[in-house]
N, CA, C and O atoms as a Maestro MAE file, in Angstrom:
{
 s_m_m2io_version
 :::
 2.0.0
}

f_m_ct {
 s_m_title
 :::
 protein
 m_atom[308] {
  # First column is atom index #
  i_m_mmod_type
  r_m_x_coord
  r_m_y_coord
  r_m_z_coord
  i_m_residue_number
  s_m_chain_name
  s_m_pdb_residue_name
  s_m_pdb_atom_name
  i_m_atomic_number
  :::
  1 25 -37.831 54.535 43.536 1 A "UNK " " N  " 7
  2 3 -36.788 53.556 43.627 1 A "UNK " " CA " 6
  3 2 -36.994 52.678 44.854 1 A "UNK " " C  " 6
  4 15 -37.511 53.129 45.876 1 A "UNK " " O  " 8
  5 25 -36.565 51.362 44.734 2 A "UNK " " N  " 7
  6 3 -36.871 50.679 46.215 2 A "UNK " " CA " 6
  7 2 -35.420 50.317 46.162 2 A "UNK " " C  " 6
  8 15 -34.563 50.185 45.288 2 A "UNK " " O  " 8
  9 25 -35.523 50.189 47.757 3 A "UNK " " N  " 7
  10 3 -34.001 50.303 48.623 3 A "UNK " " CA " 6
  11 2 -33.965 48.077 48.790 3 A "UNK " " C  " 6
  12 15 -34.957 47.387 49.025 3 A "UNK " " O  " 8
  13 25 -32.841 47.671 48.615 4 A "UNK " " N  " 7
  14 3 -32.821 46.637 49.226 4 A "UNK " " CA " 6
  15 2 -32.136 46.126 50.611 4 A "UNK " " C  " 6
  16 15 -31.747 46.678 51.640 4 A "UNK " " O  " 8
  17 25 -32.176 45.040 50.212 5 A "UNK " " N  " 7
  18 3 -31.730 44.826 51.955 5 A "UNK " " CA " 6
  19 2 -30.615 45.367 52.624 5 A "UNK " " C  " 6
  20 15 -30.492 45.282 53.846 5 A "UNK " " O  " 8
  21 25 -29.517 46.105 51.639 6 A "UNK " " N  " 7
  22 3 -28.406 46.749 52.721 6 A "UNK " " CA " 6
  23 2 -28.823 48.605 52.818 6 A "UNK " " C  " 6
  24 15 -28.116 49.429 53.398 6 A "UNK " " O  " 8
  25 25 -30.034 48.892 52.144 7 A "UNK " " N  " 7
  26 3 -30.698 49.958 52.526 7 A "UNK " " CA " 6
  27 2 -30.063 51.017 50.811 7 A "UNK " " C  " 6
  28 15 -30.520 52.116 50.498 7 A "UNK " " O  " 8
  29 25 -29.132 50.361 50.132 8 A "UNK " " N  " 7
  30 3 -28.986 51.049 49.091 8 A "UNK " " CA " 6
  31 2 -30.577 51.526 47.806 8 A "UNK " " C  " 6
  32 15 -31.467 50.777 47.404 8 A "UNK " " O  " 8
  33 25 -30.437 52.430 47.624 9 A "UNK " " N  " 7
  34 3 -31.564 52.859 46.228 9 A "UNK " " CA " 6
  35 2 -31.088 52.177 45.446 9 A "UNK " " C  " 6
  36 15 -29.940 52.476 45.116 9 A "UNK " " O  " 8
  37 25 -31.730 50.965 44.795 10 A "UNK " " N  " 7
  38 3 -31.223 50.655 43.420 10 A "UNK " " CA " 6
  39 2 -31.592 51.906 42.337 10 A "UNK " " C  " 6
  40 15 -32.134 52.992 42.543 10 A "UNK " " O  " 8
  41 25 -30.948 51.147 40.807 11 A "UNK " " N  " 7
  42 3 -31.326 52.096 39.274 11 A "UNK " " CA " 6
  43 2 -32.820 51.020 38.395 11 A "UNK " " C  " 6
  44 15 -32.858 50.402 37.330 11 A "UNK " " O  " 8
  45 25 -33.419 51.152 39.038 12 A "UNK " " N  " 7
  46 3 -34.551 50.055 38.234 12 A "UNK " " CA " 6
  47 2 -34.335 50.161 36.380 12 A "UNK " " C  " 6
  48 15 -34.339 49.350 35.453 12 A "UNK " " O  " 8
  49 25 -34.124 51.942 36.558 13 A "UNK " " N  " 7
  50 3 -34.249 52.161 34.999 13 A "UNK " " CA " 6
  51 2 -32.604 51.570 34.312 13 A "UNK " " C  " 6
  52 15 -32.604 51.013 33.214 13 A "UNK " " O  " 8
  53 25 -31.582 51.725 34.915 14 A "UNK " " N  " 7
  54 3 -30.638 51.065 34.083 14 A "UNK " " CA " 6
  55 2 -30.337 50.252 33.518 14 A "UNK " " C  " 6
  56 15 -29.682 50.293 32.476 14 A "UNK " " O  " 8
  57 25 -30.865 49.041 34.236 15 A "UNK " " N  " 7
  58 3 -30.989 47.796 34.101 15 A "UNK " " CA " 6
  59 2 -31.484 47.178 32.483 15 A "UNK " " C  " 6
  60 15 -31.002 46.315 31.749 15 A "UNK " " O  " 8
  61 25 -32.917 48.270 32.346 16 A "UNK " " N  " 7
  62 3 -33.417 48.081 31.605 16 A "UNK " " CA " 6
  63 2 -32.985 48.777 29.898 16 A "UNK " " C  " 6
  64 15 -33.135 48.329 28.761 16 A "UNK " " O  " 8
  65 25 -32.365 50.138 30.482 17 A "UNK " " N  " 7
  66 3 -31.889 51.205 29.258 17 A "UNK " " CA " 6
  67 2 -30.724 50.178 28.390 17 A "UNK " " C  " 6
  68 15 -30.464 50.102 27.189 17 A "UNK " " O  " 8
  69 25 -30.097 49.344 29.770 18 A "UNK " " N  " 7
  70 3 -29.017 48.880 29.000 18 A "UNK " " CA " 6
  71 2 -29.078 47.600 28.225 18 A "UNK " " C  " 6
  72 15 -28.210 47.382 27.380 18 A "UNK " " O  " 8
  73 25 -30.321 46.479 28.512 19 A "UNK " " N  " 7
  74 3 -31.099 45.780 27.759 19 A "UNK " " CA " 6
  75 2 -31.390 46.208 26.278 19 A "UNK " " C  " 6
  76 15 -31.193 45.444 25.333 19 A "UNK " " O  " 8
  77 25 -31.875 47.493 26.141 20 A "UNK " " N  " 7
  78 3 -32.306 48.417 25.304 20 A "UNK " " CA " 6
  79 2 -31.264 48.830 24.361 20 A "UNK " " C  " 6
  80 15 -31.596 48.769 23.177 20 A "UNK " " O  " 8
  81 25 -29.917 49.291 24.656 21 A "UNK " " N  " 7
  82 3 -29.174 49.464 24.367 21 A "UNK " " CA " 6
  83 2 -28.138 48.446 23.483 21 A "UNK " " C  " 6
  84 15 -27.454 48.669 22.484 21 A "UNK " " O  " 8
  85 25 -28.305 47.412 24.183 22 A "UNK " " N  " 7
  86 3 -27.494 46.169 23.845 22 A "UNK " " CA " 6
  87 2 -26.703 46.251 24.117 22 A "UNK " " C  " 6
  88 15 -25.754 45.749 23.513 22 A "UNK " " O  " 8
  89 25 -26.560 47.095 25.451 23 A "UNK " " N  " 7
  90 3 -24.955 46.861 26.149 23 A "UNK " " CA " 6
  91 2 -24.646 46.276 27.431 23 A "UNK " " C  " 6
  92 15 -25.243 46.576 28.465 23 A "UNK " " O  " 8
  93 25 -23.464 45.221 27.335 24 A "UNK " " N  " 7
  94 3 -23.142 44.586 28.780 24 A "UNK " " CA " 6
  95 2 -22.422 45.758 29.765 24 A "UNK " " C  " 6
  96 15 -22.302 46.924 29.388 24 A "UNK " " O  " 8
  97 25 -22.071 45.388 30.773 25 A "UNK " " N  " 7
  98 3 -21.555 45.911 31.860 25 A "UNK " " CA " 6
  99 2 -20.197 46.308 31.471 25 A "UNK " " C  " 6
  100 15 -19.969 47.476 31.788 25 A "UNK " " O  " 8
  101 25 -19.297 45.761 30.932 26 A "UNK " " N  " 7
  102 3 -18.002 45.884 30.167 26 A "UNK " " CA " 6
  103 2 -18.155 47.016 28.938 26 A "UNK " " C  " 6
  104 15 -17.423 48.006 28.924 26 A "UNK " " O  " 8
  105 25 -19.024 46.815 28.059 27 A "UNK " " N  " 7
  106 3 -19.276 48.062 27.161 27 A "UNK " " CA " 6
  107 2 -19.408 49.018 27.631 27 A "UNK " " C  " 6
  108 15 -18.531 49.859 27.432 27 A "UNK " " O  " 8
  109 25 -20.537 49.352 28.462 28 A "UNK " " N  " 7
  110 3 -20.851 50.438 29.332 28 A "UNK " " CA " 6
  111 2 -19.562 51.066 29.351 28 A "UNK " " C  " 6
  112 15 -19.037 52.067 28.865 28 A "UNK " " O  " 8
  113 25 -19.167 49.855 30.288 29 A "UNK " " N  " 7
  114 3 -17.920 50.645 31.341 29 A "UNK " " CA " 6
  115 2 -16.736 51.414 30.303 29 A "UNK " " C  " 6
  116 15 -16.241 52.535 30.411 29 A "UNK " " O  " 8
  117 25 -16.483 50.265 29.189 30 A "UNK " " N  " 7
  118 3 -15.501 51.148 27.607 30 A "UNK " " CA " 6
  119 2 -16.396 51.897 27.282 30 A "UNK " " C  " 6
  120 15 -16.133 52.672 28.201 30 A "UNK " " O  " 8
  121 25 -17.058 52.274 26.896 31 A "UNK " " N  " 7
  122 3 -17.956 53.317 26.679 31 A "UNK " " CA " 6
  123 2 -17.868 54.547 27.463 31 A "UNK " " C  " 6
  124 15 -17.446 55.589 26.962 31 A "UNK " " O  " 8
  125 25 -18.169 54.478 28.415 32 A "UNK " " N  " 7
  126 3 -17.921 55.401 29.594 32 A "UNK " " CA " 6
  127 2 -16.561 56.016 29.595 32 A "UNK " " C  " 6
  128 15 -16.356 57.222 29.460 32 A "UNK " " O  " 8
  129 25 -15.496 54.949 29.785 33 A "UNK " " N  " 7
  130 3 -13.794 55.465 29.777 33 A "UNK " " CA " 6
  131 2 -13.698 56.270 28.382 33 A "UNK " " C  " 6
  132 15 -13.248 57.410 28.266 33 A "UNK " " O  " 8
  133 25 -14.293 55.322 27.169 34 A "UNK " " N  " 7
  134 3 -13.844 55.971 26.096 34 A "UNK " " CA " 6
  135 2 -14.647 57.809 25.714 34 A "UNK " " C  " 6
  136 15 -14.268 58.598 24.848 34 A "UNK " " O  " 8
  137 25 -15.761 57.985 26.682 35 A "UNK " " N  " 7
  138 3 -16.348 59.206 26.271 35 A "UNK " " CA " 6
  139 2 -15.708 60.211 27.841 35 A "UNK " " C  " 6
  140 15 -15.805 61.438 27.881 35 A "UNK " " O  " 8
  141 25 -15.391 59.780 28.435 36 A "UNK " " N  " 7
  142 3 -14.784 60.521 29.502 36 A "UNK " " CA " 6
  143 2 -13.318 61.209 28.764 36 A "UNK " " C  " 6
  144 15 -12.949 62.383 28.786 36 A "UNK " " O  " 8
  145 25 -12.628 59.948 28.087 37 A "UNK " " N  " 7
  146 3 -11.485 60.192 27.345 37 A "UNK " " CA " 6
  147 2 -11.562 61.660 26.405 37 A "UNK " " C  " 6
  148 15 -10.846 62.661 26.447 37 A "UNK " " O  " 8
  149 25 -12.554 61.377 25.690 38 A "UNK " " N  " 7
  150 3 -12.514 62.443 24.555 38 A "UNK " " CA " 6
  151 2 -12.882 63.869 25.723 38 A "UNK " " C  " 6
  152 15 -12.497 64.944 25.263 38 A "UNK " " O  " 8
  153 25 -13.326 63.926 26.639 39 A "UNK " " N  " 7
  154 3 -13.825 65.316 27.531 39 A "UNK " " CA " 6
  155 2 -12.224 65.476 28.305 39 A "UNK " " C  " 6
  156 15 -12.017 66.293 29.203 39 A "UNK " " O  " 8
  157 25 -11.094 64.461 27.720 40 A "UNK " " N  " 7
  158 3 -10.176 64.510 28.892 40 A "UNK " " CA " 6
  159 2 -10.236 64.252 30.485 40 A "UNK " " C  " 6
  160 15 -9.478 64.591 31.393 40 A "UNK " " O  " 8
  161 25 -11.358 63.567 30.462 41 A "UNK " " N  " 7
  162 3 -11.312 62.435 31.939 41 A "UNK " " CA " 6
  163 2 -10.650 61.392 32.110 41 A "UNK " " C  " 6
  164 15 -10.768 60.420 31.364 41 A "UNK " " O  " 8
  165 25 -9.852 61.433 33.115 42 A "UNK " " N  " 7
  166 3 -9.279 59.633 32.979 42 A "UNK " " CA " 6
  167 2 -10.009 59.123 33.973 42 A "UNK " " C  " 6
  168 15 -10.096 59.563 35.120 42 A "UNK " " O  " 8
  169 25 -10.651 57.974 33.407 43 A "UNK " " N  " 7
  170 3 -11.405 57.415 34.845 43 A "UNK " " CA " 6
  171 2 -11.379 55.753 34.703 43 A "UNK " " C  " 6
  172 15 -11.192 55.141 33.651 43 A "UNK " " O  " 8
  173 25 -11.585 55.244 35.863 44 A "UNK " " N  " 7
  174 3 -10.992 53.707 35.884 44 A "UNK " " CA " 6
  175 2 -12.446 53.078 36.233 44 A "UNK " " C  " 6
  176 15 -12.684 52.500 37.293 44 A "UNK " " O  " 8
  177 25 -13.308 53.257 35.272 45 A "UNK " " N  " 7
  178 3 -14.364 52.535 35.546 45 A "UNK " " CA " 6
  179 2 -14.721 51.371 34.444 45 A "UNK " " C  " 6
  180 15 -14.793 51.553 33.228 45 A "UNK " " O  " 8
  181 25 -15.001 49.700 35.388 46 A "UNK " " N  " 7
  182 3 -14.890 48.841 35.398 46 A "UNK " " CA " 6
  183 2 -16.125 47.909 34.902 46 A "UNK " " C  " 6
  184 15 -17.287 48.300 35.003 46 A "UNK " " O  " 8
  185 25 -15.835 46.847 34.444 47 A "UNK " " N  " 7
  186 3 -17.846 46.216 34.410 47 A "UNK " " CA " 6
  187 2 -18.041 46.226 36.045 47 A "UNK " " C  " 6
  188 15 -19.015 46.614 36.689 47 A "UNK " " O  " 8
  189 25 -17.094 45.806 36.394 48 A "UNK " " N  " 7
  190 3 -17.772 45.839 38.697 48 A "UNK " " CA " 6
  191 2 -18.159 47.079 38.737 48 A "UNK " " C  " 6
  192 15 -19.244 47.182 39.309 48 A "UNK " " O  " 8
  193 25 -17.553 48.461 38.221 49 A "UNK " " N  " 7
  194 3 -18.256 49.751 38.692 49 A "UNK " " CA " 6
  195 2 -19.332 49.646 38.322 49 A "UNK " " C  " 6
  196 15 -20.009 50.299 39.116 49 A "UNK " " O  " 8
  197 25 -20.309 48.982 37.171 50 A "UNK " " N  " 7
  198 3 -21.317 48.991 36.622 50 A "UNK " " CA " 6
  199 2 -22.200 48.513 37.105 50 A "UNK " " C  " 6
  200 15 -23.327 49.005 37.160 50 A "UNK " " O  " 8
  201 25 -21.785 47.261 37.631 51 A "UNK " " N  " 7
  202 3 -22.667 45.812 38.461 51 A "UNK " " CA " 6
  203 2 -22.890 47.193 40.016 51 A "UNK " " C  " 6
  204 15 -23.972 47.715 40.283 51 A "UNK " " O  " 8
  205 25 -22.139 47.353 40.446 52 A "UNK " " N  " 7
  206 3 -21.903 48.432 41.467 52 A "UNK " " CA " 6
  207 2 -23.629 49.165 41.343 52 A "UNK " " C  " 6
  208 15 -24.612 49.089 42.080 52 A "UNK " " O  " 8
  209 25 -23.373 49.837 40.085 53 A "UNK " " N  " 7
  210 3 -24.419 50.955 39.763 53 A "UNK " " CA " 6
  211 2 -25.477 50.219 39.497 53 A "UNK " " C  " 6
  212 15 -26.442 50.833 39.954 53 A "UNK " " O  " 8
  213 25 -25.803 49.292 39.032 54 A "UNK " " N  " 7
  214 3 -26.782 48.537 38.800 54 A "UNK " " CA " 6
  215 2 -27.092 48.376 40.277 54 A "UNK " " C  " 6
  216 15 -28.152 48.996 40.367 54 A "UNK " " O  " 8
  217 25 -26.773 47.862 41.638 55 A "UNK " " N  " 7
  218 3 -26.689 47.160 42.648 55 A "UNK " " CA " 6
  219 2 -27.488 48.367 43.381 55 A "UNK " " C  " 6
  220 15 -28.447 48.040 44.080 55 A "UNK " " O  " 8
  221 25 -27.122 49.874 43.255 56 A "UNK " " N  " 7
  222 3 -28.064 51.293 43.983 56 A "UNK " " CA " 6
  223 2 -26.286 51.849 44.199 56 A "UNK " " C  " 6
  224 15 -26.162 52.683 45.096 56 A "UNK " " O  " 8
  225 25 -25.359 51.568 43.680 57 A "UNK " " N  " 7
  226 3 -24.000 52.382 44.664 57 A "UNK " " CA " 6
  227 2 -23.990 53.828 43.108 57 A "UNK " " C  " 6
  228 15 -24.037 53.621 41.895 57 A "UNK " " O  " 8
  229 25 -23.920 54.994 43.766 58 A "UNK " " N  " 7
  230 3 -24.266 55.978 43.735 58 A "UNK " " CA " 6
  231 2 -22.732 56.356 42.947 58 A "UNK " " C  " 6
  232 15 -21.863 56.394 43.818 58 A "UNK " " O  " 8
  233 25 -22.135 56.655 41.506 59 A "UNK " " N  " 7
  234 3 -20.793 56.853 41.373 59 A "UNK " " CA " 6
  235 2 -20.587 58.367 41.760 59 A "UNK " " C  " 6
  236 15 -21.323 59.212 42.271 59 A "UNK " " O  " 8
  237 25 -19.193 58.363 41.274 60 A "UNK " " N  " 7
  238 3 -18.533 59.991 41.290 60 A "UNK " " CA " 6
  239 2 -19.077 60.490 40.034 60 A "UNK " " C  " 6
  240 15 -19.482 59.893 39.037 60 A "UNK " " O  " 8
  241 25 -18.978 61.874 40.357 61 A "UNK " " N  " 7
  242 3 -19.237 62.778 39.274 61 A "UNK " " CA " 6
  243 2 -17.629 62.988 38.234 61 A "UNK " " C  " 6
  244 15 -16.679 63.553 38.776 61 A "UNK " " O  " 8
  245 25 -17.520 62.574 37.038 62 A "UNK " " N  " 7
  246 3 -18.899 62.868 36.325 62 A "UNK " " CA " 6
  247 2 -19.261 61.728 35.537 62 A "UNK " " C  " 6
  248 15 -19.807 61.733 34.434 62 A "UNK " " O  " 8
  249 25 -18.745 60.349 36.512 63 A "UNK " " N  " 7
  250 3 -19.752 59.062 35.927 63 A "UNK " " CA " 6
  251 2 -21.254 59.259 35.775 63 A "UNK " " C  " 6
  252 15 -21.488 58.787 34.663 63 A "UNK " " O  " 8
  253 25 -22.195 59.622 36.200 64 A "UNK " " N  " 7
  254 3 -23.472 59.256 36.341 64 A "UNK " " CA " 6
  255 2 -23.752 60.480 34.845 64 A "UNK " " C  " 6
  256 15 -24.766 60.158 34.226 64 A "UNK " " O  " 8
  257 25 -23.244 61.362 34.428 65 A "UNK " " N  " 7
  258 3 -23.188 62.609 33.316 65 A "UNK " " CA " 6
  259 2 -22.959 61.805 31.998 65 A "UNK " " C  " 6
  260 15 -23.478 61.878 30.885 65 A "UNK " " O  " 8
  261 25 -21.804 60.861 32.639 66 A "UNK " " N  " 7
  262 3 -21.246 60.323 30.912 66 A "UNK " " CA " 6
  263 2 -22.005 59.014 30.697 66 A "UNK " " C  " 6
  264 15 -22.318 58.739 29.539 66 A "UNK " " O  " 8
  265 25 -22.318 58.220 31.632 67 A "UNK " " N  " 7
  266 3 -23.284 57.271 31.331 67 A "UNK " " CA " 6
  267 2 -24.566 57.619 30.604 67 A "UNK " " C  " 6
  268 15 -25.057 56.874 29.756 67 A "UNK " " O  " 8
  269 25 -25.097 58.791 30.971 68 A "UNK " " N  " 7
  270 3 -26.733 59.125 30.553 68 A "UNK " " CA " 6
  271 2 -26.073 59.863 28.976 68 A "UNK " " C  " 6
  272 15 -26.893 60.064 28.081 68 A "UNK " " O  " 8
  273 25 -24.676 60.207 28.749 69 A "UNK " " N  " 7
  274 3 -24.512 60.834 27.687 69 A "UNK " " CA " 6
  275 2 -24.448 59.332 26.525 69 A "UNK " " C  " 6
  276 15 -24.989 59.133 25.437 69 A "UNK " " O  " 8
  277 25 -23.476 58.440 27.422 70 A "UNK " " N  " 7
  278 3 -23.557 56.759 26.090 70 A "UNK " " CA " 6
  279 2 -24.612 56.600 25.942 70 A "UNK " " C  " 6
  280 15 -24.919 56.433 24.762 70 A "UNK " " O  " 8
  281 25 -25.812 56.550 27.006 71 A "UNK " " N  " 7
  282 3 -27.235 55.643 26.771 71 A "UNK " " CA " 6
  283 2 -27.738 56.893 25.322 71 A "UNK " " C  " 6
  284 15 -27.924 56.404 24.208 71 A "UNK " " O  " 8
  285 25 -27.860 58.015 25.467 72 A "UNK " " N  " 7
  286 3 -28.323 58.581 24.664 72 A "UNK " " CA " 6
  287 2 -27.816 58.553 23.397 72 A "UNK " " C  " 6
  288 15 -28.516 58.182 22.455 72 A "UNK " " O  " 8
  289 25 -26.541 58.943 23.245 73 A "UNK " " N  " 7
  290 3 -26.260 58.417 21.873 73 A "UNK " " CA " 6
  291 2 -26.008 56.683 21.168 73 A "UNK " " C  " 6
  292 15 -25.673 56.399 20.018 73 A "UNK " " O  " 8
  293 25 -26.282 55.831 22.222 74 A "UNK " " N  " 7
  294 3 -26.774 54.708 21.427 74 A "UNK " " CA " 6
  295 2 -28.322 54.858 21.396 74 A "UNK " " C  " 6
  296 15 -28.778 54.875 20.253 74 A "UNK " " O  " 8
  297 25 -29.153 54.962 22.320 75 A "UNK " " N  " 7
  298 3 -30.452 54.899 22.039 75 A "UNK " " CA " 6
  299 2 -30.950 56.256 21.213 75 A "UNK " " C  " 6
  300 15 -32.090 56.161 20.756 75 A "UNK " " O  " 8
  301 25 -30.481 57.092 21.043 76 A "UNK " " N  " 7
  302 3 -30.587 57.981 19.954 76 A "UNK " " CA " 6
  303 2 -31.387 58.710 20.703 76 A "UNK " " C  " 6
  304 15 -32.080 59.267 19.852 76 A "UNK " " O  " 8
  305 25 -31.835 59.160 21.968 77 A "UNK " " N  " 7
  306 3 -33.136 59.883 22.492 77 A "UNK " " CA " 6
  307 2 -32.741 60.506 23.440 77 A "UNK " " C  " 6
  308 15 -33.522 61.198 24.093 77 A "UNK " " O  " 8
  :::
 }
 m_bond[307] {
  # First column is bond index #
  i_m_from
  i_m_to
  i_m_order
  :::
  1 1 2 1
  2 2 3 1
  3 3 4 2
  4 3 5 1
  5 5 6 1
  6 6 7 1
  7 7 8 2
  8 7 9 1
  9 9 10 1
  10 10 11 1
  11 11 12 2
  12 11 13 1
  13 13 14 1
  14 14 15 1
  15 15 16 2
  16 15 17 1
  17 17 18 1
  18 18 19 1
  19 19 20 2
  20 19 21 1
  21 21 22 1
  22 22 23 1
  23 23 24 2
  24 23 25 1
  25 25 26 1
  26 26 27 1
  27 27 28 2
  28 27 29 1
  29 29 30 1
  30 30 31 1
  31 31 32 2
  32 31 33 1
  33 33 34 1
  34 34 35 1
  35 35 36 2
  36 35 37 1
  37 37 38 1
  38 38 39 1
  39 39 40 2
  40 39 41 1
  41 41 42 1
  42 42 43 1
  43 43 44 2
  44 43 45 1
  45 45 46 1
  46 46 47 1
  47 47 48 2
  48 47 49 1
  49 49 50 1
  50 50 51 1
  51 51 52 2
  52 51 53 1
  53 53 54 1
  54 54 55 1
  55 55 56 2
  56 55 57 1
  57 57 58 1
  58 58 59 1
  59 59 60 2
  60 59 61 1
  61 61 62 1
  62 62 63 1
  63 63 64 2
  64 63 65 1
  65 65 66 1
  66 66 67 1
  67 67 68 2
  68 67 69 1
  69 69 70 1
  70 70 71 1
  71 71 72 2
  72 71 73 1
  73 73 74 1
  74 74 75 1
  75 75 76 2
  76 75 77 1
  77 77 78 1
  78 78 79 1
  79 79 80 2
  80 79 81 1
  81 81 82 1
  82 82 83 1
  83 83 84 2
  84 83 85 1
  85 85 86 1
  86 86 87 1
  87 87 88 2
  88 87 89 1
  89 89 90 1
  90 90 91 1
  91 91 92 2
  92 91 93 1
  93 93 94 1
  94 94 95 1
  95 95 96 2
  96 95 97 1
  97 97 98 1
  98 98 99 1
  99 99 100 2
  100 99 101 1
  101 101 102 1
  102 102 103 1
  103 103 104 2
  104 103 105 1
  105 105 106 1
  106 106 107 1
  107 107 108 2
  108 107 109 1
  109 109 110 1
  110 110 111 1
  111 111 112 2
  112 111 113 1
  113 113 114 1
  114 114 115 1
  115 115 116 2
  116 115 117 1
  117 117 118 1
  118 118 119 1
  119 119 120 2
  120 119 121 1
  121 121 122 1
  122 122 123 1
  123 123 124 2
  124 123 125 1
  125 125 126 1
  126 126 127 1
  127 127 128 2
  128 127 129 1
  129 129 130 1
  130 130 131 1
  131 131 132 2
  132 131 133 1
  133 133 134 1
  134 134 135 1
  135 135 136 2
  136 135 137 1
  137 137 138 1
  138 138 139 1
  139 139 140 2
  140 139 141 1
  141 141 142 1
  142 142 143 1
  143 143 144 2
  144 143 145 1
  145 145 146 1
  146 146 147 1
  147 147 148 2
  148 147 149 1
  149 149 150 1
  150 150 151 1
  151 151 152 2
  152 151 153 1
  153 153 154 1
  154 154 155 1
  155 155 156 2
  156 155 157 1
  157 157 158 1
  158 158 159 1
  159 159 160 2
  160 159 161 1
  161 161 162 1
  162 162 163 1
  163 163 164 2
  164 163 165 1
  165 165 166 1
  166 166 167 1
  167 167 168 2
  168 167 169 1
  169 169 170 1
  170 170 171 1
  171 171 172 2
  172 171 173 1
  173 173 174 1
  174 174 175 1
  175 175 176 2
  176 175 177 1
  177 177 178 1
  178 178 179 1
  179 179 180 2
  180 179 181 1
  181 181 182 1
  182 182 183 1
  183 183 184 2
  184 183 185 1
  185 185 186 1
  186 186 187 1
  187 187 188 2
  188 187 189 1
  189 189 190 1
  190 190 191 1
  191 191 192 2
  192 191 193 1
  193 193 194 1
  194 194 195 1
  195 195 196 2
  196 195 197 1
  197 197 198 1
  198 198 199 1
  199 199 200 2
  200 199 201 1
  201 201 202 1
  202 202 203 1
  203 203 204 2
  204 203 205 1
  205 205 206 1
  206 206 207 1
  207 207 208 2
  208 207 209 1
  209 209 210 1
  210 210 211 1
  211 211 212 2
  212 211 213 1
  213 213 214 1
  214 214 215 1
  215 215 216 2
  216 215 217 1
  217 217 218 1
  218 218 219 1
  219 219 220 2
  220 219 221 1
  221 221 222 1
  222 222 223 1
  223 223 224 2
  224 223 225 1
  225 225 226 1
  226 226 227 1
  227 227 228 2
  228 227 229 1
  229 229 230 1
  230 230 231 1
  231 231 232 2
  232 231 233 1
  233 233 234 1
  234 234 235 1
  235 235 236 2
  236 235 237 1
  237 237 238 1
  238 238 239 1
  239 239 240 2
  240 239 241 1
  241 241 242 1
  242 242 243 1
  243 243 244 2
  244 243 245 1
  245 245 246 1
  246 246 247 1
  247 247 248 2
  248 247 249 1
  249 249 250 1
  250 250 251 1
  251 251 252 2
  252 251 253 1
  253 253 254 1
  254 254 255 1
  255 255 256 2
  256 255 257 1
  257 257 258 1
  258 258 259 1
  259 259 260 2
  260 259 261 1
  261 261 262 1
  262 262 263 1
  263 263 264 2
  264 263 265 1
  265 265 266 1
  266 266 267 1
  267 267 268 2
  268 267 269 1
  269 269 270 1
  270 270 271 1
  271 271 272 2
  272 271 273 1
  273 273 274 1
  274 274 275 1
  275 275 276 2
  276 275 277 1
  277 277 278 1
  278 278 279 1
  279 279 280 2
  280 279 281 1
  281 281 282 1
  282 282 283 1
  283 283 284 2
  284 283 285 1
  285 285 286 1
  286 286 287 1
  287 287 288 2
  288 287 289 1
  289 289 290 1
  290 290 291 1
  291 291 292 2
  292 291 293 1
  293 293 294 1
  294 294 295 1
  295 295 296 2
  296 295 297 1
  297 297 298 1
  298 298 299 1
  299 299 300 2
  300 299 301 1
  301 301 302 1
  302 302 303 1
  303 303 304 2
  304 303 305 1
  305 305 306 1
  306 306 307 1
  307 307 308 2
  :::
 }
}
């Protein structure tokens, strides 16, 4: 991962999964609320939380769990 100028790790690979995916920052983010929902999470994550994660900012647990759980069941892998 390379760090940019405020020293954060970006996600090189997200950027791209979500290209892949065909999902904007707003989907994600309904995506995310809506699969947190069904585990009984309430969580207030935003397209900015996304741009955020895209940017290297590191979320709470168990954002970074339910994101890799949407990418997989849209990308099927």
């Amino acid at each position: 991962m390379e760090r940019d100028g405020r020293g954060a790790a970006g996600n090189s690979d997200l950027p791209v999964l979500l290209s892949e995916a065909g999902l904007s920052n707003a989907a994600l983010a309904r995506a995310v609320v809506t699969t947190g929902s069904e585990e009984g999470v309430h969580l207030g994550t935003t397209a900015t939380s996304v741009k955020r994660m895209l940017d290297g900012s590191q979320p709470r647990w168990p954002v970074p769990r339910l994101v890799a759980k949407v990418l997989t069941r849209v990308l099927r892998r």
